[in-house]
N, C-alpha and C positions, 0 to 999 in steps of 0.2 A: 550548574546551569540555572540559568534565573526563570522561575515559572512563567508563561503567559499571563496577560492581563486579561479580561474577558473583554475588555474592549481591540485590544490587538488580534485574541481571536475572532473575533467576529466580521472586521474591514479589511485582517490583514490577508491579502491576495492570495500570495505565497502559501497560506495555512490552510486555505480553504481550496486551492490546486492541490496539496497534499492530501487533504482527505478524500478528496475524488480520487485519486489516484491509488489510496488506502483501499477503498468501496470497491474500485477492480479488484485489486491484490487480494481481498474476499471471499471474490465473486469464485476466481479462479480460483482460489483455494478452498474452498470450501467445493469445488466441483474436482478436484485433485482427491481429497479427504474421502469423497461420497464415491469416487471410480477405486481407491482401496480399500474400503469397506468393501466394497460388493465382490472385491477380487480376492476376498481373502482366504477363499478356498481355493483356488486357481493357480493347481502347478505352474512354478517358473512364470509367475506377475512380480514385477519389480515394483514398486510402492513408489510415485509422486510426488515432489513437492514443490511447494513456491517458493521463489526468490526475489523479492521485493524491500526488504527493509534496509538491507547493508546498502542497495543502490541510491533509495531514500535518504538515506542520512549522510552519505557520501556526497550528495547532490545539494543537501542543505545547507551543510557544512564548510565546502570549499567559498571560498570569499572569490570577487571578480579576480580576476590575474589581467585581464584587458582594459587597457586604460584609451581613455578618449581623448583622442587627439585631434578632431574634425567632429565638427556639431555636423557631421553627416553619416560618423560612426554610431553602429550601437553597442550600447555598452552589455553587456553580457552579466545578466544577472540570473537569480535563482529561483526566478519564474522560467526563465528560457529553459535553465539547464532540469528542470523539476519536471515539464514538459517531455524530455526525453526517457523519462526515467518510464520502467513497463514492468510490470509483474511477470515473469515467465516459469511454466512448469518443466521439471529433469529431475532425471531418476538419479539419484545420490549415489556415488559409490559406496559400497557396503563388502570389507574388508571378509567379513566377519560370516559374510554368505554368498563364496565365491563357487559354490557348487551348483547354482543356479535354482534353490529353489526359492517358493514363496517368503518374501520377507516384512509382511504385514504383518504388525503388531495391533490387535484390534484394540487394547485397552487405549495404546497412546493415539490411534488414531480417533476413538473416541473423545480424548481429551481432547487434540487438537481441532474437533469439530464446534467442542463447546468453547473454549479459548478462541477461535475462530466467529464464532456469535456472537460474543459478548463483544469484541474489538466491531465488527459489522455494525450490529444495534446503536453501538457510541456514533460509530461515524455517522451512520441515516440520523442519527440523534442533531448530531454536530450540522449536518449538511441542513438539516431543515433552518436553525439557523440563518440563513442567507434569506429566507424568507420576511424573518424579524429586520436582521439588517437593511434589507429594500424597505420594507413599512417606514426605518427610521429615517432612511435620507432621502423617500422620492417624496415631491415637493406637492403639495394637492394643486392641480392643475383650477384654475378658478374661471 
């Protein structure tokens, strides 16, 4: 896959809907991570998590399959369908502890707290951005 251009990230629509949508998937996951931290002493808590990226790339990925056939149709692009896409928290099946008790691992959820930050901090990084971009295209009003 061919990298980004720093000019393509910066105006392109679609990359800058994704990082929003990233910023949720965060949000919620990092309040996923922080409710099995504190459960992790807590007979029979099942442990959290997000699901957000398979949907993300599935949604980037697919090319239009709707073709335009009337300048009254629209066409179906991967802003619309990026739009639909939503982070959501579910408890994972866990083969391996079907006796019902706690299956909270605190080291990995510490990882994933800090792997979780570091992905957050890029995107507020990224999303300030949009900032710079407005400076370069609004026009000084005279």
């Amino acid at each position: 896959m061919k990298p980004l251009s720093i000019e393509k990230l910066l105006f392109d629509k679609v990359a800058r809907q994704a990082t929003y949508k990233s910023l949720d998937a965060g949000t919620l996951r990092s309040k996923a991570v922080a409710q099995n931290i504190a459960n992790v002493g807590t007979p029979g808590y099942k442990r959290q998590e997000v699901s957000f990226e398979k949907e993300l790339r599935q949604a980037l990925k697919l090319e239009s399959k709707g073709a335009v056939t009337n300048d009254k149709h629209m066409e179906i692009s991967k802003l619309a369908r990026l739009k639909k896409v939503h982070p959501y928290s579910y408890q994972p099946f866990d083969s391996s502890n079907s006796s019902g008790e706690n299956n909270v691992d605190i080291d990995m959820e510490n990882a994933k707290m800090a792997e979780n930050q570091i992905l957050f901090n890029y995107g507020v990084r990224f999303s300030s951005f949009k900032k710079l971009q407005s400076a370069i295209t609004t026009r000084p009003q005279f």
